[in-house]
BAZA-561022 format. One line per field, with one value per atom (N, C-alpha, C): y, z, x; residue number from 1; residue in one letter. Coordinates in steps of 0.05 Angstrom, whole numbers, plus 5000, padded with zeros to 4 digits. Layout:
N
py Y/...;
pz Z/...;
px X/...;
k NUM/...;
r A/...;
! end
This chain:
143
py 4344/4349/4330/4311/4290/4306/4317/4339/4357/4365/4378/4367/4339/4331/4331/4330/4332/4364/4383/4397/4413/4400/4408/4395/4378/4354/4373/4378/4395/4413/4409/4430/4455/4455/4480/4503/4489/4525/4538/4534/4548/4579/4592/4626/4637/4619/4626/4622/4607/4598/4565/4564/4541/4525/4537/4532/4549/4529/4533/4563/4566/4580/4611/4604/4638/4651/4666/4694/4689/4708/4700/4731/4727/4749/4776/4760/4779/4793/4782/4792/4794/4808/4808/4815/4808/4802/4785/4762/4738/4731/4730/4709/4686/4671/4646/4627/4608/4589/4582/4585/4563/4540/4528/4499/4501/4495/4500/4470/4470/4452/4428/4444/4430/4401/4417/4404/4394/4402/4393/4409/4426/4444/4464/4473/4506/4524/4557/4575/4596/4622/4645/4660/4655/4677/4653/4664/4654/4663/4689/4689/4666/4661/4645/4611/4607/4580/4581/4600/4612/4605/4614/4613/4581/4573/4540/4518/4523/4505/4507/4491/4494/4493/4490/4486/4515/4526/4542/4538/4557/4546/4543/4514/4508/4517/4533/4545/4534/4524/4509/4529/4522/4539/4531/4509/4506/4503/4515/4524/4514/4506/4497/4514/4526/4544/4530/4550/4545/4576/4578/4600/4603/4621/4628/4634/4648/4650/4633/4608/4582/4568/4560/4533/4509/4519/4500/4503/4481/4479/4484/4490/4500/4494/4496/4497/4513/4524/4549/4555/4548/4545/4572/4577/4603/4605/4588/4594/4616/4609/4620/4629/4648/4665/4687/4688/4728/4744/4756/4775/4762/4741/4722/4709/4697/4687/4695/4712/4728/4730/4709/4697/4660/4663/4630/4627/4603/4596/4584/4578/4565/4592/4617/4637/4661/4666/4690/4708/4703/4723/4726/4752/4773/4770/4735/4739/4758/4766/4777/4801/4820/4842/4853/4880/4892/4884/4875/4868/4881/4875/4906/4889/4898/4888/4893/4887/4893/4926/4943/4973/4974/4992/4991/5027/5022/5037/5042/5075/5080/5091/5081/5078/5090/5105/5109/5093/5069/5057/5067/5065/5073/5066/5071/5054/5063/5046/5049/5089/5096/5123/5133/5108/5115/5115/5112/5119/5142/5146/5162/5166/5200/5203/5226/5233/5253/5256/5228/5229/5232/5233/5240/5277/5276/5313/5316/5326/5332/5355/5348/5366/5379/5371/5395/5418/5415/5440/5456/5486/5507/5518/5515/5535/5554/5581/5609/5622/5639/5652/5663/5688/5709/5701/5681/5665/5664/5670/5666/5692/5678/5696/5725/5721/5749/5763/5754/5776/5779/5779/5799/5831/5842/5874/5873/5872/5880/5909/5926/5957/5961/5959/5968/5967/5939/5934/5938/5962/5965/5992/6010/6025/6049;
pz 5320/5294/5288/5299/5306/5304/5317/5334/5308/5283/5269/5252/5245/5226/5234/5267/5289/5294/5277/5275/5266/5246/5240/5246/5265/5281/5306/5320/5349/5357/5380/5388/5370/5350/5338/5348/5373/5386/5399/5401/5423/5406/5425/5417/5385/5382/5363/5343/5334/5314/5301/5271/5269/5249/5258/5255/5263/5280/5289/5277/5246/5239/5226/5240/5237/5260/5260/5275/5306/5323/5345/5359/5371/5369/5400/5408/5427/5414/5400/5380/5364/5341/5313/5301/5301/5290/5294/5314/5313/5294/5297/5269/5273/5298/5308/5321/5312/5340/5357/5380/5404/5416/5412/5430/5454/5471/5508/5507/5532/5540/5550/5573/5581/5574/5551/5538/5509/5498/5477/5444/5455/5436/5426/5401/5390/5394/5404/5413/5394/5394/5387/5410/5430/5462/5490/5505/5535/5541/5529/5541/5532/5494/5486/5498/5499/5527/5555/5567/5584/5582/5561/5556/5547/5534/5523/5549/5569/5579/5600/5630/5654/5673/5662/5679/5668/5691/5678/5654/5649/5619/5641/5627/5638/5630/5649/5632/5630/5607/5601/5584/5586/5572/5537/5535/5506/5495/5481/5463/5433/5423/5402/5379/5362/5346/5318/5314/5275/5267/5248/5234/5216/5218/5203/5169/5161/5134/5128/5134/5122/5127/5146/5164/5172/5184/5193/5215/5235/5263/5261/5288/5299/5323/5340/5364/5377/5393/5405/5434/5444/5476/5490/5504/5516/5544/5540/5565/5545/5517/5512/5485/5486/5464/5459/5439/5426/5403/5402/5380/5346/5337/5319/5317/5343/5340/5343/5340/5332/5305/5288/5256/5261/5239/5238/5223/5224/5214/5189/5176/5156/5129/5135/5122/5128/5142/5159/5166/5168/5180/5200/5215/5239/5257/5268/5298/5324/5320/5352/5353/5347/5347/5364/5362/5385/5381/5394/5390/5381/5364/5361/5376/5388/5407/5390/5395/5387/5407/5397/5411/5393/5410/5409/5403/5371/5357/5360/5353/5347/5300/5304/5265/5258/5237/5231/5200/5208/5182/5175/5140/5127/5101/5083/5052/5041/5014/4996/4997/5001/4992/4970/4939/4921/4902/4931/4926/4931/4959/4988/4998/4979/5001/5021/5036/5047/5079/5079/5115/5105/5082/5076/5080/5091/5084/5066/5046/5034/5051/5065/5076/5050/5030/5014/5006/5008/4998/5037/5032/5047/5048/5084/5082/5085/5062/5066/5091/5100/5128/5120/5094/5090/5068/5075/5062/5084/5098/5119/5114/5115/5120/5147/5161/5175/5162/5137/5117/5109/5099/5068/5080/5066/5074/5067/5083/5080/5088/5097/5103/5077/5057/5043/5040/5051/5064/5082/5097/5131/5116/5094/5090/5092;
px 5871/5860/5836/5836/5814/5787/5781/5759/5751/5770/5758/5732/5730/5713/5687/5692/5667/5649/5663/5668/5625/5619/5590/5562/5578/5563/5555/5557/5556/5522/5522/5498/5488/5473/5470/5464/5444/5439/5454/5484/5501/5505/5497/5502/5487/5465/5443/5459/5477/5489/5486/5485/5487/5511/5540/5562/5580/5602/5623/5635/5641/5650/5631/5608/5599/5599/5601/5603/5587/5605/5591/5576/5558/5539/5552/5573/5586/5611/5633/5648/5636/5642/5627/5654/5672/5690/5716/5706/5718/5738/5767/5766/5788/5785/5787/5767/5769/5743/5755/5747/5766/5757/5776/5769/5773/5738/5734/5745/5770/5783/5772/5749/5726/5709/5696/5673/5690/5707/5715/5697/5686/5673/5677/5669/5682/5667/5683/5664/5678/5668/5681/5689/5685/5692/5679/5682/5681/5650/5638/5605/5585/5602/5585/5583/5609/5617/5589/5595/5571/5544/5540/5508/5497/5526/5518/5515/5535/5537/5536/5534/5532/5554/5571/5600/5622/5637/5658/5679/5688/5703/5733/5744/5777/5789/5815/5844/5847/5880/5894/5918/5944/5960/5973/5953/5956/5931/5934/5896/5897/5876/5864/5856/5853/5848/5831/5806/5806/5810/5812/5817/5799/5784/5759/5766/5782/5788/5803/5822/5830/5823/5799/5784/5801/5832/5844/5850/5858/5863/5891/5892/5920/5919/5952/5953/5975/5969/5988/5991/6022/6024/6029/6009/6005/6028/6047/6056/6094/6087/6110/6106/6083/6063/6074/6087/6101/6083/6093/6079/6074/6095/6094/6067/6067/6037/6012/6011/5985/5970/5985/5986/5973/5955/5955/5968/5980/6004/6003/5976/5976/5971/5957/5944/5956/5967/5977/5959/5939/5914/5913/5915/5919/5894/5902/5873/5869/5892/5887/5899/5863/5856/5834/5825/5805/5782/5771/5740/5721/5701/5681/5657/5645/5620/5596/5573/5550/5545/5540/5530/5493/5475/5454/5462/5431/5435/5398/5393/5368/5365/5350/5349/5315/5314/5284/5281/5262/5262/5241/5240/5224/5231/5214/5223/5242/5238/5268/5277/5300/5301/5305/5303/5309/5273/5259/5230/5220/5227/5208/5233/5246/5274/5261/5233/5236/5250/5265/5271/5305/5321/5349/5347/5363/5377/5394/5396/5422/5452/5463/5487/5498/5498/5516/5498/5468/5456/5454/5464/5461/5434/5427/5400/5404/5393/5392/5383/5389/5392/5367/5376/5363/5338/5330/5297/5283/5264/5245/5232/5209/5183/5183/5209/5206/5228/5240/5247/5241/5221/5202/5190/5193/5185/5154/5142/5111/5103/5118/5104/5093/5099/5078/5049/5044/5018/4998/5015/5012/4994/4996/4978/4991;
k 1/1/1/2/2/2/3/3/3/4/4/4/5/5/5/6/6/6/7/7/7/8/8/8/9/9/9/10/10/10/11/11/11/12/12/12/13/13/13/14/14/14/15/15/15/16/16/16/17/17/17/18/18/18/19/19/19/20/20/20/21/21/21/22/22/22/23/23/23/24/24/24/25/25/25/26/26/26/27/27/27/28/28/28/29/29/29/30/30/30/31/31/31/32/32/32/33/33/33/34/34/34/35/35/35/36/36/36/37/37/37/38/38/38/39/39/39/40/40/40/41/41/41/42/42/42/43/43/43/44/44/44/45/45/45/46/46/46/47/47/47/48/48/48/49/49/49/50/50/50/51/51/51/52/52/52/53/53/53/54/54/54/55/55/55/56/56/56/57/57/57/58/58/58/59/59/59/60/60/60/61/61/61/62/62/62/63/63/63/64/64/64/65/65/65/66/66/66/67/67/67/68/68/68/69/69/69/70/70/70/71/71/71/72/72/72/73/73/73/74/74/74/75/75/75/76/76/76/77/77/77/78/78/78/79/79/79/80/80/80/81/81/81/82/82/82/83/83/83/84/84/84/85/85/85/86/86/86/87/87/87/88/88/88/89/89/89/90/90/90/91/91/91/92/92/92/93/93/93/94/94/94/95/95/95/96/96/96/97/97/97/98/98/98/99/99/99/100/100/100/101/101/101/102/102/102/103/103/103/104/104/104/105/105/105/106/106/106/107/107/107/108/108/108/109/109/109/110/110/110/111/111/111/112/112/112/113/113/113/114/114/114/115/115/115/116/116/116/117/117/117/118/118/118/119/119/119/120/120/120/121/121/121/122/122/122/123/123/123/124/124/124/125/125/125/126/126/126/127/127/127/128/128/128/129/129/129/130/130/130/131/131/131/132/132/132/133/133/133/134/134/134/135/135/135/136/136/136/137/137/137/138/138/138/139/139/139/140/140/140/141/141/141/142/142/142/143/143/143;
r X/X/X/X/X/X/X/X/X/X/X/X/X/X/X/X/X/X/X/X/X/X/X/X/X/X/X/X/X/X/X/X/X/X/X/X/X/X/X/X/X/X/X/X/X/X/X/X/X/X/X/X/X/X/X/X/X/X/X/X/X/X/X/X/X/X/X/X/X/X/X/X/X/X/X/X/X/X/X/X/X/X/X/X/X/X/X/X/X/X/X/X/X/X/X/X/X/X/X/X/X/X/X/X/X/X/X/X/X/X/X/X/X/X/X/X/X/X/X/X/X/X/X/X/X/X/X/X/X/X/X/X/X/X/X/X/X/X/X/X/X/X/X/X/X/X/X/X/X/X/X/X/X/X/X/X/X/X/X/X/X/X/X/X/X/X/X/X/X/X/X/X/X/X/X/X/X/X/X/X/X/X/X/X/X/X/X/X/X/X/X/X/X/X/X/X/X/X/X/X/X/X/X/X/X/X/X/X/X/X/X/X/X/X/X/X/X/X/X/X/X/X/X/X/X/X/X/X/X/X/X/X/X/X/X/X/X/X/X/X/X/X/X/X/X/X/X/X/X/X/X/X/X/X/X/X/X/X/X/X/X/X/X/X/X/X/X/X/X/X/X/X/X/X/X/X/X/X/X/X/X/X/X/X/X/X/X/X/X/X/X/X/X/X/X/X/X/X/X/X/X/X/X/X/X/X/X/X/X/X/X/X/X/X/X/X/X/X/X/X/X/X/X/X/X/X/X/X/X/X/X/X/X/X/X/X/X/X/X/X/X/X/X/X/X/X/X/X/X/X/X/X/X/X/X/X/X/X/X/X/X/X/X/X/X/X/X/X/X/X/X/X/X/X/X/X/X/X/X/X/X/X/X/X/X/X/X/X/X/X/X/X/X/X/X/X/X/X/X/X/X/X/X/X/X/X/X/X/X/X/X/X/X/X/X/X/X/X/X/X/X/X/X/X/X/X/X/X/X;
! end
């Protein structure tokens, strides 16, 4: 628990973040920090460990925890881990869930649409079948 107060002291640029407790850009929905056994530092995942530092990240079967929605440390021995602990213990908030990754998206920006809505469709209005210009009867014009 020592290690927490050290906690906003640390390398800012690891994983384009500049605290422990925001978000990490490979999960995006983190919601533990982990302490790399290693270095003694908090990550949100193992790529971001990667990118910070030059050495592999150490197993160890007892791990370090903060908890993003109570900002308290914890510790939890992975050699005799049940379904219970999948709770921090201080908040009961549910860490260990599916990850959502960052996925690459294509977007057409353009201004406010409560200016310039011509790039919205409305889905509830129906286009008429029987509106097009190769329905209108023109023989009468043919003479």
């Amino acid at each position: 628990m020592s290690g927490v107060g050290r906690l906003h002291s640390q390398d800012p640029s690891r994983c384009g973040r500049s605290d422990a407790l925001l978000r990490s850009k490979h999960i995006l929905n983190a919601q533990v920090s982990i302490r790399a056994p290693c270095c003694k530092q908090w990550y949100d995942c193992a790529e971001c460990h990667a990118e910070a530092q030059d050495h592999a990240l150490a197993k160890t079967l007892e791990m370090t925890f903060i908890c993003k929605k109570c900002k308290k440390a914890f510790r939890k021995d992975m050699g005799v881990y049940d379904e219970s602990d999948e709770y921090c213990p201080h908040c009961d908030n549910h860490y260990v869930i599916d990850a959502k990754t960052p996925q690459a998206a294509l977007a057409v920006e353009s201004e406010d649409a409560r200016i310039d809505s011509r790039f919205l469709k409305d889905d509830r209005v129906k286009n008429d079948a029987s509106r097009s210009i190769y329905g209108i009867d023109t023989s009468f014009r043919l003479g």
